[in-house]
C-alpha positions in Angstrom: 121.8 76.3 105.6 122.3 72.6 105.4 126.0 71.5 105.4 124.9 68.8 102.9 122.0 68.7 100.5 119.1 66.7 101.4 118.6 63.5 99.2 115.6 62.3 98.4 114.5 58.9 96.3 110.6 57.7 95.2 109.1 60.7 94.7 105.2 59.8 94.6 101.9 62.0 93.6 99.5 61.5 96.5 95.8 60.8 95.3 92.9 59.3 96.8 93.4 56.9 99.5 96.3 58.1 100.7 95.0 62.0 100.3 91.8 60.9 102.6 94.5 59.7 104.8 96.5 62.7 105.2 93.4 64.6 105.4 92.3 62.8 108.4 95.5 62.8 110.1 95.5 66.8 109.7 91.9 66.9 110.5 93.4 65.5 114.1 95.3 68.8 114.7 94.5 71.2 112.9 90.4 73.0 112.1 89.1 70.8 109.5 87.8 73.6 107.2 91.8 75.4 106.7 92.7 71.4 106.0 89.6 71.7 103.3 91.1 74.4 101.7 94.9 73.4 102.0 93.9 70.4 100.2 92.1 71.9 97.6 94.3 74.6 96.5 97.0 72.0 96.5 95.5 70.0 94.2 98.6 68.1 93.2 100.9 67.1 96.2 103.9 64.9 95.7 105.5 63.2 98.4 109.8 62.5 98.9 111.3 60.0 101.4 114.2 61.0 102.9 117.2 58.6 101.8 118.4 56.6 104.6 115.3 57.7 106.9 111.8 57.5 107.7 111.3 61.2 107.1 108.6 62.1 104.5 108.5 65.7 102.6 105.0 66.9 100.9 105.4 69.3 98.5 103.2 70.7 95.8 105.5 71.9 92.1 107.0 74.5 93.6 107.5 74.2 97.9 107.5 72.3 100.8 104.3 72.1 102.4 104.6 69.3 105.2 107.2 67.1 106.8 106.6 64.2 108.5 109.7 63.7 110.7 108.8 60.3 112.1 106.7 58.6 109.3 104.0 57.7 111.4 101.6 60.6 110.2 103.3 63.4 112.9 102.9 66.1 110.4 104.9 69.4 110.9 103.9 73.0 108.4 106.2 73.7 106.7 107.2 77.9 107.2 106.2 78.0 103.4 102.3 76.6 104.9 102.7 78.8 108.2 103.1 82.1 106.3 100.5 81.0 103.7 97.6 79.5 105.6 97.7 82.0 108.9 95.6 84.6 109.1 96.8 87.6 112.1 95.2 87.0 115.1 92.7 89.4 116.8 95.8 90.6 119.0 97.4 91.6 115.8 94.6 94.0 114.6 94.4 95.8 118.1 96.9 98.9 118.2 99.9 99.1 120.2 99.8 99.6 123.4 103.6 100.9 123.3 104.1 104.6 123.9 105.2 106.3 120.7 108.5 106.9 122.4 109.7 103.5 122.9 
């Protein structure tokens, strides 16, 4: 995908102060009861800087779970959260309105 791997340097558990922080930031976008339960079934959540930018990557042992492309707390899902943490919309549960033949 990437025509060069990403490098990454300080690689940092996240825990309390800066967990509140994240939390709050989150809690700015996002209901504050899915950010609840993000947080606590990602108990452990490690965040990598970007080498030679400002770009932040939280991940828990296994996959990405938020970028922060600017540094300054503008937190993106990562499409490992999106899939994970959405739940289909009413829309989705209605049935199609396309004819069978379509």
């Amino acid at each position: 995908m990437f025509k060069k791997a990403i490098k990454t340097t300080n690689r940092t558990q996240i825990s309390g102060k800066d967990k509140k922080t994240i939390k709050k930031d989150l809690e700015r976008f996002f209901n504050p009861d899915a950010v609840k339960d993000f947080l606590d079934s990602n108990e452990v959540i490690y965040c990598d800087k970007v080498s030679g930018g400002k770009q932040l990557i939280f991940s828990n042992e296994v996959n990405p779970l938020l970028v922060d492309a600017t540094g300054k707390g503008d937190y993106l899902p990562s499409l490992y959260t999106c899939l994970l943490y959405t739940s289909p919309s009413p829309r989705d549960r209605q049935k199609s309105r396309m004819p069978s033949s379509a």
